[in-house]
C-alpha positions as CSV (number, residue, x, y, z in Angstrom):
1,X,62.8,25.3,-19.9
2,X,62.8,24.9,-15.7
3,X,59.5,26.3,-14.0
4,X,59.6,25.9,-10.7
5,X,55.9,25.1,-9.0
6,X,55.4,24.8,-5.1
7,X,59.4,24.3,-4.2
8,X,59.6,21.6,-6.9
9,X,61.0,21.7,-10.4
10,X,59.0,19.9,-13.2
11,X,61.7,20.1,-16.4
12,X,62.1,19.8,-20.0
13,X,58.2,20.4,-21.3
14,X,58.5,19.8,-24.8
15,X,57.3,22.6,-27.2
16,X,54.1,20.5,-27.9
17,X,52.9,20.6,-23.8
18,X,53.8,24.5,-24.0
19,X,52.1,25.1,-26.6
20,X,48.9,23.0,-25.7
21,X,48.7,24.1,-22.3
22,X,49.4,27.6,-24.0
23,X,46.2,27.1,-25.8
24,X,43.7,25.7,-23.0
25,X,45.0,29.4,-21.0
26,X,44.4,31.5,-24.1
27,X,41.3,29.1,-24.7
28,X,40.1,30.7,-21.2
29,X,40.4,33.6,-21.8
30,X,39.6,33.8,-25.7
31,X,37.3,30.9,-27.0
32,X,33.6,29.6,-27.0
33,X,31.8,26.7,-27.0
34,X,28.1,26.6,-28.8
35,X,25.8,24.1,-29.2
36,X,23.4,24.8,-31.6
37,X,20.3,24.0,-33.3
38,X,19.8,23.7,-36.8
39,X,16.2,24.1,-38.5
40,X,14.8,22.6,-41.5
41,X,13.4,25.0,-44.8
42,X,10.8,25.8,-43.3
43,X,12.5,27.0,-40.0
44,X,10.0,25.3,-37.7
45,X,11.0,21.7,-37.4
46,X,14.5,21.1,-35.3
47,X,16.4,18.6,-37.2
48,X,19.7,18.4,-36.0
49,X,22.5,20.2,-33.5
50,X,26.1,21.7,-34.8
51,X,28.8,21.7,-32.1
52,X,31.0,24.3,-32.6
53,X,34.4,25.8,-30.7
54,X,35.6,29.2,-31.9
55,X,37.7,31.8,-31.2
56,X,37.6,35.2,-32.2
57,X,40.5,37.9,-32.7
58,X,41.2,41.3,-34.1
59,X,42.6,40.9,-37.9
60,X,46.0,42.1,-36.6
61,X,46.0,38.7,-34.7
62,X,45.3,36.9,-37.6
63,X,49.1,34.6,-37.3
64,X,47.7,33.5,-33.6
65,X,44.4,31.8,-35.3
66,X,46.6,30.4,-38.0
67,X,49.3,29.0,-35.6
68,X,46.6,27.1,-33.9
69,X,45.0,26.2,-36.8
70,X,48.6,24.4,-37.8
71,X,49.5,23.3,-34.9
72,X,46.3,21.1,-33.9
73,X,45.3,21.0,-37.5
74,X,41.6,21.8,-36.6
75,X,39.0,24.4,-37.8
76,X,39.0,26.9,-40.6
77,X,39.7,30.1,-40.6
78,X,37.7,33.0,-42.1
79,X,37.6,36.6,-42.0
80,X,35.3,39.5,-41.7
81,X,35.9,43.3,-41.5
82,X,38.8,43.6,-38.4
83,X,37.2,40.5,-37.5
84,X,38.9,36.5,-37.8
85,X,37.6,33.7,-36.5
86,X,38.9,30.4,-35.4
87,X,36.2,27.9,-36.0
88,X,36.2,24.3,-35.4
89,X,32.5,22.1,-36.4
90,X,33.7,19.2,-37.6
91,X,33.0,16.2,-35.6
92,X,37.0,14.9,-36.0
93,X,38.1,18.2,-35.0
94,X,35.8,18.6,-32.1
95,X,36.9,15.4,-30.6
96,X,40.9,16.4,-30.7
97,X,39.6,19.4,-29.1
98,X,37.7,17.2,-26.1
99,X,40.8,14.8,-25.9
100,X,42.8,18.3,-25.2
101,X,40.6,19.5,-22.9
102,X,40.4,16.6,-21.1
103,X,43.7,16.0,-20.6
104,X,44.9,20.2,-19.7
105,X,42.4,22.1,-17.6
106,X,40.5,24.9,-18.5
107,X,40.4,27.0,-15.0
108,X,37.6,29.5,-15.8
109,X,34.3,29.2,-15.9
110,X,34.6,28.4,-19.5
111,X,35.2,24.8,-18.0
112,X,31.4,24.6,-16.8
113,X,30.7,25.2,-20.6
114,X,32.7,23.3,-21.8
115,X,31.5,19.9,-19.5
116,X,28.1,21.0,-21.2
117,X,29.6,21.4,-24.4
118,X,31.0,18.0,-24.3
119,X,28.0,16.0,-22.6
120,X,26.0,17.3,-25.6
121,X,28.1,16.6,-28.2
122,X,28.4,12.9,-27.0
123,X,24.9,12.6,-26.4
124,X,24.4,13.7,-29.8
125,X,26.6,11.3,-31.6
126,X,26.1,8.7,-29.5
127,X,22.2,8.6,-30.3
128,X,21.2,5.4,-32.3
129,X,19.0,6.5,-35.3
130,X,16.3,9.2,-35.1
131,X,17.2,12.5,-32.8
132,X,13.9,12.0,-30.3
133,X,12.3,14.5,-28.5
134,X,13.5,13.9,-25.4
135,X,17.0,14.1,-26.5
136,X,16.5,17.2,-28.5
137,X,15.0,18.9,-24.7
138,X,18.1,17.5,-23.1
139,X,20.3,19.2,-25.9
140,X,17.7,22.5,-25.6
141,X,18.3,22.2,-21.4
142,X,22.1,22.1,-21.8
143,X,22.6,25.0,-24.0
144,X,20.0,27.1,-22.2
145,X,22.9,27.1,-19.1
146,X,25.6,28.0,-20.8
147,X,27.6,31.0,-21.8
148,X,26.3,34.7,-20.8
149,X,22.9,32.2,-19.5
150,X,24.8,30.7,-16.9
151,X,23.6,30.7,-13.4
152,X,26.0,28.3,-11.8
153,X,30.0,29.2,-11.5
154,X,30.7,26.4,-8.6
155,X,34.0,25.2,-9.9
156,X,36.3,23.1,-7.3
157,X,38.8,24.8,-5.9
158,X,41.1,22.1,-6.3
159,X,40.3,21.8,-10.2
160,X,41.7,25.1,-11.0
161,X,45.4,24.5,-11.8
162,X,47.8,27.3,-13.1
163,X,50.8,26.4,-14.8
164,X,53.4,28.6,-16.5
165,X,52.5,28.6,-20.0
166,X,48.3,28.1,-19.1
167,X,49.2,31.4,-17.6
168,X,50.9,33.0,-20.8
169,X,47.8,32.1,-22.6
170,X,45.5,33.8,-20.3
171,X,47.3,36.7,-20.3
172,X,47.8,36.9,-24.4
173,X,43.9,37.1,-24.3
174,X,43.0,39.3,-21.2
175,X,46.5,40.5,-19.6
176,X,47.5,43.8,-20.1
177,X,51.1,45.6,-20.0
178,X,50.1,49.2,-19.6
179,X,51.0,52.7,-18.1
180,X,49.0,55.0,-15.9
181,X,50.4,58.0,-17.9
182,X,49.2,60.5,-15.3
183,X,51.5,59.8,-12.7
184,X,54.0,58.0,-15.2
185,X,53.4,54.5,-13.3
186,X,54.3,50.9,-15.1
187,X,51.2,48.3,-14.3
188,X,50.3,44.6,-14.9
189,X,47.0,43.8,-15.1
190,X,44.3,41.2,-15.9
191,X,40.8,41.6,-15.6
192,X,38.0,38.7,-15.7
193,X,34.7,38.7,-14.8
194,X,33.9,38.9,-11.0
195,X,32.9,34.9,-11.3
196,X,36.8,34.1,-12.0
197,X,37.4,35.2,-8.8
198,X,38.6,32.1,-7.2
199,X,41.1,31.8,-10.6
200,X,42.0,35.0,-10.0
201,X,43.5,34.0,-6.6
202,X,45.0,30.8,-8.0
203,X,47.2,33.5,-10.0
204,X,48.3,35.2,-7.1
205,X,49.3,32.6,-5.2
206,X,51.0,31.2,-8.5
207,X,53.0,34.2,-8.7
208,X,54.0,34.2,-5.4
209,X,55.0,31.1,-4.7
210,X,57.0,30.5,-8.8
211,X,58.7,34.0,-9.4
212,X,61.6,33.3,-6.6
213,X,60.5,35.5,-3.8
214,X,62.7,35.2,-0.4
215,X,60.6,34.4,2.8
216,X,60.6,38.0,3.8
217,X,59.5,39.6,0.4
218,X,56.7,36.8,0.4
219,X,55.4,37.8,4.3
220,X,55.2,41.2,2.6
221,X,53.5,39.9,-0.2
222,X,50.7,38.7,2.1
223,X,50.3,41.5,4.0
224,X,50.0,43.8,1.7
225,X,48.4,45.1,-1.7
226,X,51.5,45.0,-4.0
227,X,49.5,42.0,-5.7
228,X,46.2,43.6,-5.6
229,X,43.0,41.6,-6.1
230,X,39.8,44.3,-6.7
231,X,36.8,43.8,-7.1
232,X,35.1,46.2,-10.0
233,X,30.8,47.0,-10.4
234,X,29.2,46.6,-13.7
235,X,29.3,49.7,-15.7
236,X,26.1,50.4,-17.8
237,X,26.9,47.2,-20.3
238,X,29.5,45.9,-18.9
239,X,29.7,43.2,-16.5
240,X,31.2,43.4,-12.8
241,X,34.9,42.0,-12.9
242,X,37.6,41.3,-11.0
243,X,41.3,43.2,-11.0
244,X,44.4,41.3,-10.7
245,X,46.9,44.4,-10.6
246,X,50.8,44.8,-9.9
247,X,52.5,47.9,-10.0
248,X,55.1,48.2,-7.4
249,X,58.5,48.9,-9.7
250,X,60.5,46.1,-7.8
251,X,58.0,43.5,-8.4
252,X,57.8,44.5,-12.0
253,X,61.7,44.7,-12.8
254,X,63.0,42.0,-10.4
255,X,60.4,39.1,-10.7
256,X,57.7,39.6,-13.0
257,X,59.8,41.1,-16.1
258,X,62.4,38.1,-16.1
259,X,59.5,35.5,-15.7
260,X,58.1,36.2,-18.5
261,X,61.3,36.9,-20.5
262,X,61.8,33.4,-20.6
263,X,58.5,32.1,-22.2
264,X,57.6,32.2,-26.1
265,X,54.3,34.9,-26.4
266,X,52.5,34.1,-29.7
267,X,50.4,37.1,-30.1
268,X,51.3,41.2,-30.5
269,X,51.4,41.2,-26.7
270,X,55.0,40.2,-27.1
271,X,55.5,44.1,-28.7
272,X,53.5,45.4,-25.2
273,X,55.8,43.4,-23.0
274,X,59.1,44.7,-24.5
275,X,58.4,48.3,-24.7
276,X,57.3,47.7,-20.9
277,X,60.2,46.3,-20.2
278,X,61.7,49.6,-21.1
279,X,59.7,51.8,-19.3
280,X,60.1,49.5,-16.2
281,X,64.0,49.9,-16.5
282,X,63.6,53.7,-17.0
283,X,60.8,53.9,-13.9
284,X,63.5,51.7,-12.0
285,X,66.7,53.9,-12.2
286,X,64.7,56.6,-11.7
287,X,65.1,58.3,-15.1
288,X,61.6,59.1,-15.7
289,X,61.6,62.2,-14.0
290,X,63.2,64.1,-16.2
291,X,63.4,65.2,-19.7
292,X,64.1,64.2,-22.4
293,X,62.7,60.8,-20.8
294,X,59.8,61.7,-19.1
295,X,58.2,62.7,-22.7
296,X,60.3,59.8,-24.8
297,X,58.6,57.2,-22.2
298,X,55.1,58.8,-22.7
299,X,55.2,58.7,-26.7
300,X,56.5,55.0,-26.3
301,X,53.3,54.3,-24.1
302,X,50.8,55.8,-26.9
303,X,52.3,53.4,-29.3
304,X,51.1,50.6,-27.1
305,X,48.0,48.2,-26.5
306,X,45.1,49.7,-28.3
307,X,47.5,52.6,-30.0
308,X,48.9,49.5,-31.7
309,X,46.0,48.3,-33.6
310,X,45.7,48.7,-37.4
311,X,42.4,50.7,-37.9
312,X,43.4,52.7,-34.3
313,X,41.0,55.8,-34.1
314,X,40.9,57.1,-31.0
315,X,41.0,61.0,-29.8
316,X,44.8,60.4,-28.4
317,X,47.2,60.1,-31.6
318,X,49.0,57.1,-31.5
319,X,52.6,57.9,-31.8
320,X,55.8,55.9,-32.2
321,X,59.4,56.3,-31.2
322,X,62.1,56.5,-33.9
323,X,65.0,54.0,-33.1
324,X,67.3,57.1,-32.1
325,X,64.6,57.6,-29.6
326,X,64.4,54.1,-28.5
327,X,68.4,53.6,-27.9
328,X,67.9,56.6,-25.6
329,X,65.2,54.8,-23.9
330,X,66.9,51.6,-23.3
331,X,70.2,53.1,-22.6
332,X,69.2,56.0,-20.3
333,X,71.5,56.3,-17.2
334,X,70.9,55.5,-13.5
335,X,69.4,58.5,-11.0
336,X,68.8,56.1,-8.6
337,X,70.5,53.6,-6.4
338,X,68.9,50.8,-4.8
339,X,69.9,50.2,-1.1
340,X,68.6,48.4,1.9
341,X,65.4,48.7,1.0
342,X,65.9,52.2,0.2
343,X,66.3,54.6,-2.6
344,X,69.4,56.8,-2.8
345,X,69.3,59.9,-5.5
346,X,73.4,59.3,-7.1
347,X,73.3,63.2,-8.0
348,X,72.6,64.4,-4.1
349,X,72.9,61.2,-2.1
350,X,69.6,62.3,-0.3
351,X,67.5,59.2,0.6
352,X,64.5,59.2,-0.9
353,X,62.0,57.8,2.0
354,X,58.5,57.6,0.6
355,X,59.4,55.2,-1.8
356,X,60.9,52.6,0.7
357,X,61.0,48.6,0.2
358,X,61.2,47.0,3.5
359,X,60.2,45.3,6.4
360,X,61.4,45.6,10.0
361,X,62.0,43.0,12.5
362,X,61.8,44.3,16.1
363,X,63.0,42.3,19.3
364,X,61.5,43.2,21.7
365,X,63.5,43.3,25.7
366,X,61.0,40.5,26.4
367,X,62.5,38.4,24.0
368,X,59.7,38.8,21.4
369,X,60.1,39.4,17.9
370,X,57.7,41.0,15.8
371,X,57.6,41.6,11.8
372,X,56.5,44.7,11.1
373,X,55.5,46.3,7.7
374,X,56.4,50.3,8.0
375,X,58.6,52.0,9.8
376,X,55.9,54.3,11.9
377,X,54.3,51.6,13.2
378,X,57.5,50.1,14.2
379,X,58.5,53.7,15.8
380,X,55.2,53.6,17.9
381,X,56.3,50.0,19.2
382,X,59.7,50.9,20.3
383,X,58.0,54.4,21.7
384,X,60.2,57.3,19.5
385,X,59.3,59.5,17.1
386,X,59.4,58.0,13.4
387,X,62.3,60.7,12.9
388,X,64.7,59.2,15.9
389,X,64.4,55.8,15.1
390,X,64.7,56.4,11.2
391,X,68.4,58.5,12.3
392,X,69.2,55.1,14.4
393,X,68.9,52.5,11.6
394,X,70.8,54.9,9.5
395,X,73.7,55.2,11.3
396,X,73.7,52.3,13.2
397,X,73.4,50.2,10.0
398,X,76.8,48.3,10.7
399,X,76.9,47.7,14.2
400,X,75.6,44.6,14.5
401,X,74.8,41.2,11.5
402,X,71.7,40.2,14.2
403,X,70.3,43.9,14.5
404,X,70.0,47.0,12.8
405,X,70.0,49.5,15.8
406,X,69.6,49.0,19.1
407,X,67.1,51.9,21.1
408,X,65.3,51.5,24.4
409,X,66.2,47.7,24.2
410,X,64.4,47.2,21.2
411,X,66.4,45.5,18.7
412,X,65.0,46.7,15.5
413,X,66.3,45.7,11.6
414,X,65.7,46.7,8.2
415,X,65.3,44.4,5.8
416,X,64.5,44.4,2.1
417,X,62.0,43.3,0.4
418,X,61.3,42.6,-3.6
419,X,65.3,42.6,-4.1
420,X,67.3,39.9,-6.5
């Protein structure tokens, strides 16, 4: 596989680096590190420390835990209720875990436990003979910081290094592939707590700069919400988080989608991402809209996520599309055509206007040239009505390769944005 990074191409990771750095994302997202003490009989007298990385899923994610397990041939796995859990105590396995860690960087906050994690568990086997006092308080001090005690989130922002499949992981363990049924709109999502912001923002930038955006789609990207960071207050017991969110169509079906159609998921995500990828196609053409699709793309959405879940009970009934229902998902026709940035409905060739994907570039007489987001503000700059100058780039669309339309020597062009 090629992933290109920052203009350059790194090629050919084996399937061991994929999976590895795989694991440190999902790690992030998914995993703990504990130190903790162990008492004697009597449950009074401290007499030694256990060191333990583990990593929880629902029972439906059982194969995950076990492909892990294989794969780095640490940890047991055991089971209870809709519970399994990924645990790793033994001092061999703990140290294949450090040399992993070491090597492919955890990017969360997780990494400050983890650098605890790992000072105590050398300081503990490196001990000659009895465990003193004042290395059990050092051992007691380390663990007191860490996890849901931490106080301290200062991570460098030149540690935090997203990759393709670091990413993936991430998003296997706190992504989400969803859709905001109300208004029938497909959305990516990940949400970590408000700490992770500056990881967060490593993501964005990631995107941006790795899912082939032209210069013009990426000065849009900047300047506007379509990758949406949002901050979120805590909610009785939950904690305050951040929202990495995309759900502008384009994005979705031109970049995002074909991304991640060329990486290996390991969890049931992978079932979430290809039913979105139908409803994006659907929600792309324009199809959506009416029925039978409208409802078909609806039931495919309560079969997703949550829905999916073994020992599902919740007051929505989770439903699931026959395959005759699915072939009429995936093969539903096009209402829509996708122009310069524009959307054209093939049944009445009416321009549809609100749902626009474009920039402008404006000359001004001066010699000036502006980028400008929307078409309004770009009407109150050349000094018409939003109506007149929308009629002039329009019409004039062929005039001229430099320009769009020319009006009150302004030379004004449309371009598109979020188009492959």
């Amino acid at each position: 596989m090629t992933i290109k990074k920052n203009n350059q191409f790194t090629v050919n990771l084996d399937a061991e680096d994929r999976f590895v750095q795989w694991f440190v994302g999902f790690s992030d997202g998914e995993a703990s590190f504990s130190v903790v003490p162990m008492y004697d009989k009597s449950g009074n007298k401290l007499s030694k420390f256990n060191f333990r990385f583990a990593i929880g899923l629902h029972i439906d994610d059982k194969n995950v835990l076990v492909s892990i397990h294989k794969r780095l041939a640490v940890g047991n796995i055991n089971e209870s209720g809709e519970e399994c859990r990924l645990v790793v105590s033994d001092k061999e396995g703990i140290i294949k875990l450090i040399r992993i860690f070491d090597k492919y960087n955890l990017n969360t906050s997780k990494y400050l436990d983890y650098l605890d994690f790992k000072e105590a568990f050398n300081l503990y086997h490196s001990r000659n003979g009895m465990l003193t006092e004042e290395l059990k308080d050092k051992l007691i001090k380390l663990k007191s910081g860490m996890n849901s005690n931490r106080t301290s989130f200062n991570i460098p922002s030149n540690h935090i290094k997203i990759t393709t499949y670091w990413l993936l992981g991430l998003i296997e363990g706190e992504g989400s592939f969803h859709l905001w049924r109300s208004d029938l709109v497909p959305v990516f999502s990940i949400v970590l707590t408000e700490h992770q912001l500056p990881v967060i923002e490593k993501i964005k930038e990631f995107l941006i700069q790795n899912l082939g955006f032209d210069d013009n789609s990426i000065w849009k990207l900047n300047n506007s919400s379509a990758m949406g960071i949002n901050t979120q207050k805590a909610r009785k017991n939950s904690k305050s988080s951040v929202l990495f969110i995309i759900k502008d169509i384009r994005i979705l079906y031109n970049y995002l989608i074909p991304f991640f159609d060329k990486v290996d998921f390991l969890s049931k995500k992978v079932q979430d991402f290809k039913d979105f990828k139908i409803i994006c196609r659907a929600v792309y053409y324009g199809a959506h809209k009416e029925e039978p699709i409208k409802s078909l793309i609806l039931k495919l959405s309560r079969g997703m996520n949550n829905f999916r879940l073994s020992n599902y009970s919740g007051k929505i009934p989770a439903e699931f599309l026959t395959k005759d229902e699915r072939d009429i998902l995936v093969n539903t026709p096009h209402l829509v055509e996708h122009l310069d940035g524009r959307l054209r409905d093939i049944k009445t060739k009416n321009i549809i206007y609100q749902h626009e994907s474009c920039i402008y570039k404006i000359i001004k007489p001066s010699g000036e040239v502006l980028t400008i987001q929307t078409l309004s503000e770009s009407a109150k700059i050349v000094g018409v009505n939003i109506k007149t100058l929308s009629k002039h780039l329009d019409v004039e669309s062929a005039v001229n390769p430099e320009f769009t339309a020319l009006v009150k020597d302004h030379k004004i062009k449309r371009i598109i944005v979020y188009s492959k």
